[in-house]
N, C-alpha and C positions, 0 to 999 in steps of 0.2 A: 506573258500573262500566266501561263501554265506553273513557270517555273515560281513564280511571286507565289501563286495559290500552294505550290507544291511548299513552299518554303514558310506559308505561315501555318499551314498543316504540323508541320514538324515541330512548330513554335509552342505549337498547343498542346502537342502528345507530348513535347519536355517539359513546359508548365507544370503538366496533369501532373506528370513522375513526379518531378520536383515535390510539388504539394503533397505527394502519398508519401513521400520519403521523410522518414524519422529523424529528429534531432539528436543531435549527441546526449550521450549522457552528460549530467548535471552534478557534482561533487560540490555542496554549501556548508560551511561551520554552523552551527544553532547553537548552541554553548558549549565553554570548553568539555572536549571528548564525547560532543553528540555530534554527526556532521547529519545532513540531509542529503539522497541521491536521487537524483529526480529523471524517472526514465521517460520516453516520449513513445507514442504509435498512432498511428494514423485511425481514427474510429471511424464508420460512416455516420453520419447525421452529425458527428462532433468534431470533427476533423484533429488537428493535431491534439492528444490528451497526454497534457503531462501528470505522471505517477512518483508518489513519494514512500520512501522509505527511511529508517535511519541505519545510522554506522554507533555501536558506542565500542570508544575505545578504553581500555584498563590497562595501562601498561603498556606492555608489543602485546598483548591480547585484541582483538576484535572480536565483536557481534553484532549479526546482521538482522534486522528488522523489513520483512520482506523482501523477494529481490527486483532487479528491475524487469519488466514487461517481456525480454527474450535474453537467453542464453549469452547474445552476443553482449549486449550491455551487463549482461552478472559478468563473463569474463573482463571485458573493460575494468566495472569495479573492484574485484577481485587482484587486477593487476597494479590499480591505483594500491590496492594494501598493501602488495608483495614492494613497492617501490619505494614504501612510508616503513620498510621495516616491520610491517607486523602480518601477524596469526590469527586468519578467520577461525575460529573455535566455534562459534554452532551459528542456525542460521535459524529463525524462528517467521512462519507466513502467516498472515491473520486471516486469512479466510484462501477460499481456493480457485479465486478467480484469477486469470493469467497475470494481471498486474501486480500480484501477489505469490505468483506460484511460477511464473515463467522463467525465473533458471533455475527449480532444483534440478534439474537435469545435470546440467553442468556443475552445480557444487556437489550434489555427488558423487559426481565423478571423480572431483580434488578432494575426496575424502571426509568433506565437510559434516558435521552432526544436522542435518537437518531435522526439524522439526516443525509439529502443526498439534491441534486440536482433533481430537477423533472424531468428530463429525466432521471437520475437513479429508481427513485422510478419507474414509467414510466414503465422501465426494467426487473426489479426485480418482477415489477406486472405481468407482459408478462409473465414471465418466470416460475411464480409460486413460486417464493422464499419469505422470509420473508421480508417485509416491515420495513422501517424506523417507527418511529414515527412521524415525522414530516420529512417537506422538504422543499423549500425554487425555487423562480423562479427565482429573477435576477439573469445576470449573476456576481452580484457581490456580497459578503453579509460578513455580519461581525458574527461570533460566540462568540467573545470575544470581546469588543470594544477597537481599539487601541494595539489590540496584538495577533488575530489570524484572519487573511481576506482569504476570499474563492474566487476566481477568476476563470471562464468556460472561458478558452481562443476561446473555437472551439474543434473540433473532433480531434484525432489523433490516439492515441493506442485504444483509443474508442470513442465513440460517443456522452460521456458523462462522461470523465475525467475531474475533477478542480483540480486546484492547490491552496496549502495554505501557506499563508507568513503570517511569523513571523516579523513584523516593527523594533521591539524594537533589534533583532538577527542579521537583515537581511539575515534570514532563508528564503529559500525555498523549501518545500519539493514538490516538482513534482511529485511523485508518478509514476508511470508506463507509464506516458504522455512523462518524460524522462529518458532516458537510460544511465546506470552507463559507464564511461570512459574502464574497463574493456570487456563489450560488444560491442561484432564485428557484430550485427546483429538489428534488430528488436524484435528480439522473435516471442511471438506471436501475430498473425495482423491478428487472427480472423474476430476478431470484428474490425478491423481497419478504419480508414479512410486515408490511404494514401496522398492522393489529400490535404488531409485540414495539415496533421500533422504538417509537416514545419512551413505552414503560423500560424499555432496555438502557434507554441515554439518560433514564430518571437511576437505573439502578447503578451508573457511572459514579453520576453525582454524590451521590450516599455516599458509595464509597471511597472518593476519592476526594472531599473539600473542598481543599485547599490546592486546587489546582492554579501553576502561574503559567503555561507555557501549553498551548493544544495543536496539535499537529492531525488536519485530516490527510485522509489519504490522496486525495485532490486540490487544488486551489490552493491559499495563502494560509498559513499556519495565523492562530489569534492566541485567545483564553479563554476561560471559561464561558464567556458569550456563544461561543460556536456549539455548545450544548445545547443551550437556549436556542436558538437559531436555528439548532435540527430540529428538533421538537417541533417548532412551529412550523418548519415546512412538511412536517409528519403531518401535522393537523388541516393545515391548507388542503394537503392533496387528501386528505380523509374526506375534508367538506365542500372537494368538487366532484368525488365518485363516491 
């Protein structure tokens, strides 16, 4: 009896691991020379949360669109590029929360241009984390000329969220600024700015049209609905606090 109780004890403490332990990383095509890399970590209240970023490829050039959630998965991806032949050449974070910011450690290590928005860096200084290499003020800037544009609409999921459009795609990846079709909520609105968020995904809209392809930082990529769709869960959660 001892030995049975002892032995489904053990059953539960490997479960438990199991369940906290991360999914591999995730390398997806999205159209040609964008791929999606979707990192996984264990959150409490949420349990496994998968994180997306992208890859655009130019040639044997590469550039990276946040990286994934820890060091170990940016080297993973990192290694996926060195094995396709090609050259990370800069790395750019949209805001400065870990699922955004959690390997530059590691790619600056590999010499990588990293890069952020100076209210991230800003952040990430505050807070005692690793630093970009570089950063950049306006609110508008180009990474790529003609094929990757960084845009700071305003506050919303954070204080210090940009978005980056793809021209040549008419890609947008929104990152955590907007919220996949599948979610019914906000998440998390920590670090939030409510008050601004809306008007920040109305100043998206402006200036970006003609959007065919939107990629949040969470959940299932759409189109220009997922704009709408944040909006309205901005207002929801306005008009229950």
């Amino acid at each position: 009896m001892l030995m049975r109780l002892i032995a489904c004890l053990l059953l539960i403490v490997t479960c438990s691991s199991l369940a906290n332990e991360s999914k591999a990383l995730e390398i997806s095509k999205v159209v040609d020379g964008i791929y999606q890399h979707t990192s996984y970590q264990h959150v409490e209240g949420y349990g496994q949360v998968g994180s997306h970023g992208l890859i655009l490829i130019e040639g044997k050039n590469a550039y990276l669109v946040d990286t994934p959630w820890t060091n170990q998965d940016t080297q993973a991806l990192y290694q996926w590029l060195i094995d396709k032949g090609l050259t990370l050449v800069a790395s750019i974070s949209t805001h400065a929360h870990q699922d955004r910011t959690g390997g530059l450690g590691y790619l600056n290590e590999q010499g990588i241009n990293t890069l952020v928005f100076d209210k991230t860096q800003s952040i990430l200084r505050n807070e005692n984390k690793t630093l970009a290499k570089t950063s950049f003020s306006s609110n508008e800037y180009q990474l790529l000329k003609g094929r990757i544009e960084l845009f700071y609409p305003g506050a919303g999921h954070a204080k210090d969220n940009v978005v980056v459009y793809f021209p040549k795609e008419k890609l947008l990846f929104g990152g955590c600024l907007v919220r996949s079709g599948n979610w019914k909520t906000l998440g998390n609105t920590a670090d939030a700015d409510i008050d601004e968020w809306a008007q920040s995904i109305t100043r998206v809209q402006r200036r970006y049209p003609n959007i065919d392809i939107v990629i949040p930082g969470h959940g299932k990529m759409g189109d220009q609905q997922l704009l709408d769709h944040t909006i309205s869960l901005v207002h929801q959660y306005q008009n229950k606090h």
